[in-house]
N, C-alpha and C positions, 0 to 999 in steps of 0.2 A: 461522484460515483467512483469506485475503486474494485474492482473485480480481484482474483486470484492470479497469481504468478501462473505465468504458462511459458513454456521455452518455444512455444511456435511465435513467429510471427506474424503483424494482425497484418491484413495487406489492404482490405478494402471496406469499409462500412454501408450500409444505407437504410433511413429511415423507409419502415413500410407506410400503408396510407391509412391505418390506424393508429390511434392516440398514443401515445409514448412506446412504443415497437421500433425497435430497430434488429437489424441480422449483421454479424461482422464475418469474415470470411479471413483466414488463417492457412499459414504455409505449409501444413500440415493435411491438407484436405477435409479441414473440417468447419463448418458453419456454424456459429451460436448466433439464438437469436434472448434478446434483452428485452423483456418486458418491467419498465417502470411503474406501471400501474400496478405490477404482482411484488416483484421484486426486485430492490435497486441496486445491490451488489450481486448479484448471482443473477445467472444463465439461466433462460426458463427452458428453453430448449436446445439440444445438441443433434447435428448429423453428420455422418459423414457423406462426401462426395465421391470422391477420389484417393488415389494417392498421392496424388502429384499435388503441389500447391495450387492456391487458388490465387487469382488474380484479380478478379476483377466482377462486381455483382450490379445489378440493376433489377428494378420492381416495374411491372408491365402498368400500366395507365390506370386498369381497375383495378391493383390492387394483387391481384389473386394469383398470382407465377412471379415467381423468384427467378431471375436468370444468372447463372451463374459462368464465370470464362476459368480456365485453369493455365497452368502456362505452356502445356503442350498445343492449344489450342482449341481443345475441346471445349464446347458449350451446351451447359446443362440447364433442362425447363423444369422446375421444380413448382407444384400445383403446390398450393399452401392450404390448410384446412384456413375454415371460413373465421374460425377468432381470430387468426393473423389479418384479417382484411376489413374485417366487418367493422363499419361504422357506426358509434351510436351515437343519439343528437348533441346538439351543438350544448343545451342546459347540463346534459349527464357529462361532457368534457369539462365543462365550468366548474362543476359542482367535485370532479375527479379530480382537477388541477389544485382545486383548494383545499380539497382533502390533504393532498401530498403534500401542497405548501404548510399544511397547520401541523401535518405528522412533521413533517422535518425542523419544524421549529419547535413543537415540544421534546425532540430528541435534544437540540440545541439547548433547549432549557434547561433539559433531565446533567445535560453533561457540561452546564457551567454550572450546576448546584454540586454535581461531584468535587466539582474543585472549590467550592466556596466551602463546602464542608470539611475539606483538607486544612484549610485556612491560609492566610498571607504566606508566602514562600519568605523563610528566612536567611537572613547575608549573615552565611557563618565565616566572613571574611575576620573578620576580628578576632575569632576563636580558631581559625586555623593559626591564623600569623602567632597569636600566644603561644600555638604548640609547636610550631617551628621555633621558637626562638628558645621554648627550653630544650627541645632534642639538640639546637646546638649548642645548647650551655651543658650539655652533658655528654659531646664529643668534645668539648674542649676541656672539660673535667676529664673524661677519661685519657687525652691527649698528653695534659699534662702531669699524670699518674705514669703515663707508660714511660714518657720522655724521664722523668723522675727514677723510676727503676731501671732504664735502661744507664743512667749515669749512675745510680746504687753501684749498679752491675760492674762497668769499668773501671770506677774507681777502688773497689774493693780488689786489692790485688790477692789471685788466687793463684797465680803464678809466682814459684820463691823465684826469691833475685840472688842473683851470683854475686 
């Protein structure tokens, strides 16, 4: 999972007591919570708390209140609606989890066919070193052109002698 650059820092995570749900708490005062089951790069929900950063979070036993610490000290009870907590049976987790695992491997598939259709990555080592070796056969061509004019130059006297 890869989310978005953010310049807050993340300080505390924790899974809730529904299937693939977690909340992370940021120095910024604000809480995202990550639903896997919805969406695996992106935030399904945002809140703000405070303004101060947040420190430190914990989920009560049922499920259903977020607790939240900031680092002035203050402690926030946050009730969570009931899709953050709600359980569904143990078959519909089974059947969720396999979902997710056969989506991510067709993604995996979808994007080694991208590259098979590119084809074999080529070693253009051979054809660089060929065009290295004539740019410098045509610095030492033009090398010995100038050094060649430059003694034209000298020895041609253009200065009368006494």
């Amino acid at each position: 999972m890869i989310s978005k650059y953010h310049p807050s820092y993340l300080t505390d995570c924790v899974w809730s007591s529904r299937c693939g749900l977690f909340f992370i708490s940021r120095t910024d005062g604000w809480i995202n919570a990550y639903d896997l089951c919805y969406k695996i790069n992106e935030c399904t929900f945002t809140y703000k708390i405070c303004d101060s950063a947040l420190t430190s979070m914990t989920i009560n036993t049922k499920g259903d209140k977020l607790i939240v610490g900031d680092e002035e000290g203050k402690v926030y009870l946050l009730k969570l609606s009931k899709s953050f907590y709600s359980q569904v049976d143990l078959e519909n987790k089974k059947e969720y989890i396999n979902k997710l695992l056969e989506r991510e491997l067709a993604r995996e598939k979808y994007i080694e066919s991208l590259g098979k259709k590119k084809g074999p990555v080529k070693d253009d080592t051979a054809k660089i070193t060929k065009q290295e070796q004539i740019i410098k056969e045509r610095i030492r061509k033009i090398d010995e052109e100038y050094s060649s004019f430059l003694t034209g130059m000298f020895n041609k006297s253009t200065i009368p002698r006494e």
